[in-house]
C-alpha positions as CSV (number, residue, x, y, z in Angstrom):
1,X,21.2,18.4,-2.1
2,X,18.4,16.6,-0.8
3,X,18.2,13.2,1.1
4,X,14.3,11.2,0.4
5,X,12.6,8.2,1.0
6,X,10.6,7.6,-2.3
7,X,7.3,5.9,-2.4
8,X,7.7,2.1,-4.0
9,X,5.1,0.5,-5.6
10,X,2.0,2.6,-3.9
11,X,4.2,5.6,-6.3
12,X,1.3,6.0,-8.6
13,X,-2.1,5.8,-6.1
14,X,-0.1,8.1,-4.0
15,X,0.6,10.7,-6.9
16,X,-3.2,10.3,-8.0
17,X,-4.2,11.1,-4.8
18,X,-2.2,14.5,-4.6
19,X,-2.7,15.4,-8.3
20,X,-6.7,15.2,-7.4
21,X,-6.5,17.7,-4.2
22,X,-4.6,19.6,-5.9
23,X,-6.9,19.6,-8.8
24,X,-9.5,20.0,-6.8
25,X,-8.5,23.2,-4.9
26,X,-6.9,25.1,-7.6
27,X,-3.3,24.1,-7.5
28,X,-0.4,23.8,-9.9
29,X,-0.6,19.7,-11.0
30,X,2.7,19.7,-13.3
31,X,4.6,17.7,-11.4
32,X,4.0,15.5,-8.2
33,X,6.5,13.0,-6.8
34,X,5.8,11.5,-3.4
35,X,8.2,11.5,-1.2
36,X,9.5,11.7,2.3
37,X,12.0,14.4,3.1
38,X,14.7,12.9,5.6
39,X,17.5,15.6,5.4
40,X,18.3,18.8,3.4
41,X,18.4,20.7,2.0
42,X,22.2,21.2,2.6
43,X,25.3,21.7,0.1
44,X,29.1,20.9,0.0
45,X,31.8,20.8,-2.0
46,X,32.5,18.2,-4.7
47,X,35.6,16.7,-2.7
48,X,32.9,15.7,0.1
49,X,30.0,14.2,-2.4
50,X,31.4,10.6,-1.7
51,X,31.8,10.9,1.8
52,X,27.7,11.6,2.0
53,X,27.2,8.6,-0.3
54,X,29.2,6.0,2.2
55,X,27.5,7.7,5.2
56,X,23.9,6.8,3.5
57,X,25.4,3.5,2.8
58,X,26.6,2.5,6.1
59,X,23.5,3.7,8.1
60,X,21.2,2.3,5.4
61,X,23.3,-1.1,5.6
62,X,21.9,-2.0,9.2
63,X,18.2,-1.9,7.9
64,X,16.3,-4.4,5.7
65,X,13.8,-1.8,4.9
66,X,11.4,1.8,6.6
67,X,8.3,0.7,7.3
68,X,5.7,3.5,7.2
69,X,1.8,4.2,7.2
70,X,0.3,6.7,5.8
71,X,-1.8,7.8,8.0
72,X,-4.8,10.8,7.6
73,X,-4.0,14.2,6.9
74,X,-1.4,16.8,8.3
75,X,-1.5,21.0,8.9
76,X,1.0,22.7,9.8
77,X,2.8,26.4,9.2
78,X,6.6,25.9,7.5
79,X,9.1,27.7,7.1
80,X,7.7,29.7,3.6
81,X,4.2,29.4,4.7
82,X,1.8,26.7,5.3
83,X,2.0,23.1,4.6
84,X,-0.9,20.5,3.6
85,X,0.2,16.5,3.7
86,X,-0.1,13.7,3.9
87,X,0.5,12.5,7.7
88,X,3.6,9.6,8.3
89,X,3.3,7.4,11.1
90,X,7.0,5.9,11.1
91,X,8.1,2.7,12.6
92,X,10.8,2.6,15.1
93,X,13.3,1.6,11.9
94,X,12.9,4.9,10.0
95,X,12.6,7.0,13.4
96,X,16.7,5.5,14.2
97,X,17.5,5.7,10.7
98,X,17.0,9.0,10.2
99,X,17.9,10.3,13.2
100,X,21.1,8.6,12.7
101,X,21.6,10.1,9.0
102,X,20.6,13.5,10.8
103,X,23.9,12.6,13.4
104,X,26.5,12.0,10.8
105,X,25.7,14.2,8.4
106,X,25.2,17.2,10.3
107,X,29.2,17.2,10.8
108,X,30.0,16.5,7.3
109,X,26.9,18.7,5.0
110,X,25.6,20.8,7.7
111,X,21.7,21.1,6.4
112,X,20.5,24.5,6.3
113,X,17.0,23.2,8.0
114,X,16.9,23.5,11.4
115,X,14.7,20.5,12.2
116,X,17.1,18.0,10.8
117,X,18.7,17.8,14.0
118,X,15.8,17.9,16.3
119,X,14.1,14.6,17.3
120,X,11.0,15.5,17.2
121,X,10.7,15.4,13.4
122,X,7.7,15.9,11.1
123,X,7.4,12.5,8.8
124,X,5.4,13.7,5.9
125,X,4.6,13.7,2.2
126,X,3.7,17.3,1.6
127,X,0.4,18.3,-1.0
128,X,1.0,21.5,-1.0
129,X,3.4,24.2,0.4
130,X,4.5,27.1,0.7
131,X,0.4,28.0,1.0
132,X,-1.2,31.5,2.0
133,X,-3.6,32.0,5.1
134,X,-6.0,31.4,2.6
135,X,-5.0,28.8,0.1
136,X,-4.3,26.6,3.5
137,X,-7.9,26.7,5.0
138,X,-8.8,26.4,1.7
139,X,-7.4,23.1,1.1
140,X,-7.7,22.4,4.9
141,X,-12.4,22.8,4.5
142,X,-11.8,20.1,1.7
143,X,-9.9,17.7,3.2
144,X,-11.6,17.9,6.3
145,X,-15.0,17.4,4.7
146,X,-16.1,20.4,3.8
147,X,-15.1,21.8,0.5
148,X,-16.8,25.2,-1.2
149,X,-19.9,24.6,-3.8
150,X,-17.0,25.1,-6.2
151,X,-15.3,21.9,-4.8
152,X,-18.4,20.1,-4.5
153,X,-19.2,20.4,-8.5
154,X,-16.0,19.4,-9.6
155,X,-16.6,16.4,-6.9
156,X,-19.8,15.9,-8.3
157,X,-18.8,15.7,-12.2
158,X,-15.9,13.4,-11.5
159,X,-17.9,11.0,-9.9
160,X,-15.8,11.5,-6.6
161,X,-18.3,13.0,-4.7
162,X,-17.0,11.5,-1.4
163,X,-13.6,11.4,-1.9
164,X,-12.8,13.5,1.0
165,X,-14.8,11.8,3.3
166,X,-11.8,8.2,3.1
167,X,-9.5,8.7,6.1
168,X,-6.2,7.6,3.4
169,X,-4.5,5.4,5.6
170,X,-2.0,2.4,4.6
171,X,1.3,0.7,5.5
172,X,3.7,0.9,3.2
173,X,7.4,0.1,3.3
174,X,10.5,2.1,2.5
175,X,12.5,0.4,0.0
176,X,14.8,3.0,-1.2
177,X,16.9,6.4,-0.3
178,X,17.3,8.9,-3.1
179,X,20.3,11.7,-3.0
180,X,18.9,14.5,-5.5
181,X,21.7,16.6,-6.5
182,X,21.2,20.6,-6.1
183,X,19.0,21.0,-9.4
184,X,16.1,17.8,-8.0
185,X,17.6,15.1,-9.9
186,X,18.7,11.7,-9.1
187,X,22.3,11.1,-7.8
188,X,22.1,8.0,-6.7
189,X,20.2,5.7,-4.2
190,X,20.1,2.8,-2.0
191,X,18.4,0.0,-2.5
192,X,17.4,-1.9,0.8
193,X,16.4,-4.8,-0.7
194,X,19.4,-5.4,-3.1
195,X,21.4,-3.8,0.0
196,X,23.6,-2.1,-2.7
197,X,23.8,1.9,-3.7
198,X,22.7,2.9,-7.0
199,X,23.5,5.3,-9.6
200,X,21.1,7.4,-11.4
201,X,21.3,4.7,-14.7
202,X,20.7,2.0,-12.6
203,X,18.0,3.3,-9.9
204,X,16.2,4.5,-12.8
205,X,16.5,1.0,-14.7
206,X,13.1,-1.6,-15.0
207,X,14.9,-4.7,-14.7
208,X,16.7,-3.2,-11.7
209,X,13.6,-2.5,-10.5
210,X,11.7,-5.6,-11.3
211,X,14.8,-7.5,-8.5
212,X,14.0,-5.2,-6.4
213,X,10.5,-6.2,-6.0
214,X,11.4,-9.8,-6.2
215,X,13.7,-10.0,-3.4
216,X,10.6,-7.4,-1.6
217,X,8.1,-10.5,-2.6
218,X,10.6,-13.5,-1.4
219,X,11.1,-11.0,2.2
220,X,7.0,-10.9,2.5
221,X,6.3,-14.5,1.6
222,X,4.6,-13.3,-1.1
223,X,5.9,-16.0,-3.0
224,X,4.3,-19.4,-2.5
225,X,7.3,-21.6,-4.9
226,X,6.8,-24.9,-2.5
227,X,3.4,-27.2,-2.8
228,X,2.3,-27.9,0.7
229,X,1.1,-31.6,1.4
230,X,-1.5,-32.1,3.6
231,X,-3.2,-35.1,4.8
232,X,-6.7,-34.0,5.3
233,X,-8.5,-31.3,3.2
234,X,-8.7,-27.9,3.7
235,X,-11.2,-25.0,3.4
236,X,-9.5,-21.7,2.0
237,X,-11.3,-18.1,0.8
238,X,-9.5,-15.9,-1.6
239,X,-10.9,-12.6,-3.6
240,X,-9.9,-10.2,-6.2
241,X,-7.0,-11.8,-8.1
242,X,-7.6,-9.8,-11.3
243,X,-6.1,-11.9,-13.7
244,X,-5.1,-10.3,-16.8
245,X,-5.5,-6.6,-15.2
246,X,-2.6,-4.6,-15.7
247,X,-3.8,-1.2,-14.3
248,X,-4.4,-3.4,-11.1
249,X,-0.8,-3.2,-10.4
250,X,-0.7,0.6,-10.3
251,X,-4.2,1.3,-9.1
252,X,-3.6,-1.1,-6.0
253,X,0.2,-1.1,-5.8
254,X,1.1,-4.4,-6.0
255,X,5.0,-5.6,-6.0
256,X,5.0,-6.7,-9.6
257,X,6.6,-5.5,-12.5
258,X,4.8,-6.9,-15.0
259,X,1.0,-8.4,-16.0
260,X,2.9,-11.5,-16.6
261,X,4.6,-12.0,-13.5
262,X,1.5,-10.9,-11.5
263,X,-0.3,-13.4,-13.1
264,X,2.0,-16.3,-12.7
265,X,2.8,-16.1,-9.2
266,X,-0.9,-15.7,-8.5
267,X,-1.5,-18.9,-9.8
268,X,1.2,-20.8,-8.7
269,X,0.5,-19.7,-5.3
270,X,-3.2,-20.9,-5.6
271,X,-2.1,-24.3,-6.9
272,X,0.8,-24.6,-4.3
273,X,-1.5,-24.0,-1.6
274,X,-4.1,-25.9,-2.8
275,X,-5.3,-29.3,-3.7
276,X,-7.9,-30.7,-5.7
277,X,-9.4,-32.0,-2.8
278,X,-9.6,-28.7,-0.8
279,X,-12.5,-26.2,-0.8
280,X,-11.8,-22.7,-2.1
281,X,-14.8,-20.0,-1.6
282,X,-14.0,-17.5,-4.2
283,X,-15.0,-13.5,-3.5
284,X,-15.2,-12.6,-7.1
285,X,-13.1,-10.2,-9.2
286,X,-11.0,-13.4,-10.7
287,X,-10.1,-11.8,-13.9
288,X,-10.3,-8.3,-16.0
289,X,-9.1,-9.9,-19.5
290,X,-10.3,-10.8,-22.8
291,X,-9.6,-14.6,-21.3
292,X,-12.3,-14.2,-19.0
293,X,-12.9,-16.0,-15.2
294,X,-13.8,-19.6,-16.6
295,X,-10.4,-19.9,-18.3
296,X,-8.5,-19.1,-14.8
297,X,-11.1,-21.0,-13.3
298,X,-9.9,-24.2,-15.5
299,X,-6.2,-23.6,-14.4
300,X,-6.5,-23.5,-10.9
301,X,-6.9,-26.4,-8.2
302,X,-9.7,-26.9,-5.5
303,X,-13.6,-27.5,-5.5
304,X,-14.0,-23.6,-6.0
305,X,-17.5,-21.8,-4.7
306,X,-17.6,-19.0,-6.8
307,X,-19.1,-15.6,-5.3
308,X,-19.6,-13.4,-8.2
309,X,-17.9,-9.8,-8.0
310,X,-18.7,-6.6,-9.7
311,X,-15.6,-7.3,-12.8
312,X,-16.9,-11.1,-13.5
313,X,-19.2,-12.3,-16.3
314,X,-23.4,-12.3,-15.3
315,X,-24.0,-16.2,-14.9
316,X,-20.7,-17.2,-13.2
317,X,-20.7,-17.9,-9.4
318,X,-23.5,-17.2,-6.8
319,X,-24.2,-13.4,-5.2
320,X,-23.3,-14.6,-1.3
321,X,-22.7,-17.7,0.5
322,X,-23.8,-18.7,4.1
323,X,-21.3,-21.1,6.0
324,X,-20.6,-22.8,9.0
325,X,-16.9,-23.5,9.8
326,X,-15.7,-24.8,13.5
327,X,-19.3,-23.1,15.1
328,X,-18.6,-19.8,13.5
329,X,-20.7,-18.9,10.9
330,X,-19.5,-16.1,8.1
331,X,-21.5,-14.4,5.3
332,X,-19.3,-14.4,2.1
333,X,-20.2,-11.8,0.0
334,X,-17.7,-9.6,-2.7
335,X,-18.5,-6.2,-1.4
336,X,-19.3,-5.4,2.1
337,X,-21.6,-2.1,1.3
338,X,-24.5,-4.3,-0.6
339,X,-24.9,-7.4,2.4
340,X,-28.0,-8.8,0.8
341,X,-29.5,-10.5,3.6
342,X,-30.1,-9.4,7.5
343,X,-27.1,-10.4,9.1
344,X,-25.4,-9.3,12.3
345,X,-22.5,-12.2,12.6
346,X,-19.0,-11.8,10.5
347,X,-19.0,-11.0,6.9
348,X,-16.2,-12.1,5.0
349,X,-15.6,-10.1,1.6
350,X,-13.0,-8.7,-1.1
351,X,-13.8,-5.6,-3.4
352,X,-11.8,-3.0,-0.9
353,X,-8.1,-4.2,-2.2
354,X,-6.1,-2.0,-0.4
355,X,-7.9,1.1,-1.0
356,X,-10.0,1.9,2.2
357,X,-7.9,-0.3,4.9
358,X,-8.8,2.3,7.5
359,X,-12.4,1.0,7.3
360,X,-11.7,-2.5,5.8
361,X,-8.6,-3.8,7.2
362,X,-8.0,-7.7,7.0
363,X,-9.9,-8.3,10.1
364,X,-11.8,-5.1,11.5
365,X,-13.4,-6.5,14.9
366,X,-16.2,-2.9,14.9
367,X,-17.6,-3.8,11.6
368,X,-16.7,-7.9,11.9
369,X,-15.7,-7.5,8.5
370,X,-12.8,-10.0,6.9
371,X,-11.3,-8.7,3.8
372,X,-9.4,-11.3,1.9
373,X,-8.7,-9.3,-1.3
374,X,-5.3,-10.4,-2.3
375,X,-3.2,-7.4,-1.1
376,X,-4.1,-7.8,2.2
377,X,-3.8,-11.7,2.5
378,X,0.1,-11.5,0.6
379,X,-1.6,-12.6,-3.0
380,X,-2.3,-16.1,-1.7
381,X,-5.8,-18.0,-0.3
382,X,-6.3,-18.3,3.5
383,X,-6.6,-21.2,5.4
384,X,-9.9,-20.9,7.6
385,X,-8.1,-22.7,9.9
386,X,-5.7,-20.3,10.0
387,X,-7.6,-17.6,10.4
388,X,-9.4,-18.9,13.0
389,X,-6.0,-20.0,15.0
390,X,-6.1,-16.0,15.3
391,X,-9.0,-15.9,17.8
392,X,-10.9,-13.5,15.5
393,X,-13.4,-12.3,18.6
394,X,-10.2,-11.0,20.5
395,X,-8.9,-9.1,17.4
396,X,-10.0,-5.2,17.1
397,X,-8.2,-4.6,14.1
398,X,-5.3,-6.5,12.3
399,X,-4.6,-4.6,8.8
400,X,-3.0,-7.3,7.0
401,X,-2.4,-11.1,7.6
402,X,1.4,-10.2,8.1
403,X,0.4,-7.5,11.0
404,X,0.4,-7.6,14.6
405,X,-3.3,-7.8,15.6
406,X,-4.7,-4.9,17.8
407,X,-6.8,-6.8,20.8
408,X,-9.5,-5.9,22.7
């Protein structure tokens, strides 16, 4: 048996990225599952299977969630050979919580591993494993930078070509333990969020699923279900909504179940935020549907400045704003890599989602970038007041609006 954290809704940006190294250097692609390996493998008898699910249980019960980054790349020599992964940085929760799993269990399902009971434990989602001396430097060259010419044409035709160049790097949160039973398949698993164990029926289950992220949304403040009245007017920015875009869930790994519930709470949280009297500068990217920007546009409160991204309609919006706000002055531009005038002051911009937040966090203080796509910025406009309540010059890096900012 085997005891896993399993990757939430990042699962599918997570399995793309391993299914394309492995691609890429020759590997075996059938079937990828991220995951993080807490415990196990380990067996016991039948009699004892319950006693393992109330001792997940009652650790679990004392956490609201794991938070995790992934963060770069890992090497390393296992016990069958070498191991390529992805590298976890664990929060202080999933440090305790496995090390207390590791305590308890070790005196009811011994684990045949040795490093389940050391502390100094390797967080990882593995690649590739169980690698020869030379399948491991192999893989190592490419993800380092360097792959053979081999590498590079297959780079090349998939229009990839500096794919291994983007440090992968993102926080990401825990939000369920997996049993797998001696043959890799579901037992049963715990669901922080619902703070209830599963069994296989119901863990595997959408509308289970679809709670799940709701109570994740309502823990986040993702969910904007109160207007807020204010007295004077207010200047918000906002980017990359992506109305109507499915694949923007899974490419970007948004909390939502559905197209439909993405797009709803995206709106109401735009029109609970903001009044008609408030100033919204748009960064492009509003919708990807057959209903196009202008219809989104037409539900949606504020005197909006549009600034036309790379998915919206030619003739809609502007390509970059100049503005002065509270004797800062910002550049507001959709992407960050075409700045289309001389400008060494802040740039605030969308078109990174979530996908590069090693070099475009929310606020990166080296670049003076601001991203306010919508992942980063809980899927709801910022206040420039706000922002600027955060003393933006002190900040080095802050990777979301939710984080603790790194000073100077």
């Amino acid at each position: 048996m085997l005891i896993q954290v399993r990757v939430g809704p990042e699962k599918w940006r997570i399995k793309q990225l391993i299914y394309s190294i492995r691609s890429n250097c020759g590997l075996n692609t059938a079937k990828v599952i991220p995951h993080i390996s807490l415990y196990g493998d380990f067996r016991t008898s039948y009699t004892e299977v319950p006693r393992v699910i109330s001792t997940i249980r009652n650790v679990a019960n004392k956490y609201d969630s794991l938070p995790f980054y992934i963060d770069g790349y890992d090497f390393f020599k296992g016990e069958h050979g070498y191991v390529c992964a992805l590298k976890i940085n664990p929060s202080g929760e999933l440090r305790d919580f496995r090390l207390e799993l590791s305590e308890r269990l070790s005196r009811i399902a011994p684990s045949s591993k040795q490093w389940d009971i050391e502390n100094d434990f390797k967080f990882h989602i593995t690649i590739a494993h169980r690698l020869s001396q030379y399948r491991y430097d192999k893989i190592r060259r490419y993800l380092e930078g360097n792959p053979s010419l081999w590498q590079r044409i297959l780079l090349f035709i998939s229009g990839s070509a500096n794919h291994t160049s983007r440090h992968p790097y993102l926080p990401m949160d825990g939000i369920r333990v997996t049993l797998l039973n001696d043959n890799r398949t579901i037992r049963c698993e715990y669901d922080f969020m619902q703070k209830r164990m599963l069994d296989r029926t119901y863990a595997l289950n959408g509308d289970v699923t679809a709670n799940t992220l709701r109570i994740l949304r309502d823990r986040k403040g993702i969910q904007q279900n109160i207007p807020i009245y204010k007295s004077e007017p207010s200047t918000f920015i906002f980017g990359d909504t992506h109305f109507g875009h499915a694949n923007i869930i899974r490419y970007c790994g948004r909390p939502f179940s559905c197209v439909d519930e993405m797009d709803a709470i995206l709106k109401n949280n735009w029109n609970n935020k903001i009044s008609g009297k408030d100033k919204v500068y748009f960064l492009g990217d509003m919708s990807h549907d057959r209903l196009g920007a202008s219809y989104w546009i037409n539900k949606l409160n504020g005197d909006i400045t549009f600034i036309q991204g790379n998915h919206d309609s030619h003739g809609i919006g502007v390509p970059y704003q100049t503005i002065s706000y509270e004797g800062h002055n910002f550049l507001l531009v959709h992407s960050p890599d075409s700045i289309p005038i001389d400008w060494d002051g802040w740039i605030i911009h969308g078109h990174k989602h979530n996908n590069d937040v090693y070099q475009y966090p929310f606020i990166n203080g080296e670049k003076k970038t601001i991203n306010v796509g919508a992942e980063l910025v809980n899927y709801q406009p910022v206040d420039m007041n706000k922002l600027l309540s955060l003393d933006i010059e002190s900040i080095k890096r802050m990777d979301t609006i939710g984080s603790i900012p790194e000073r100077w």
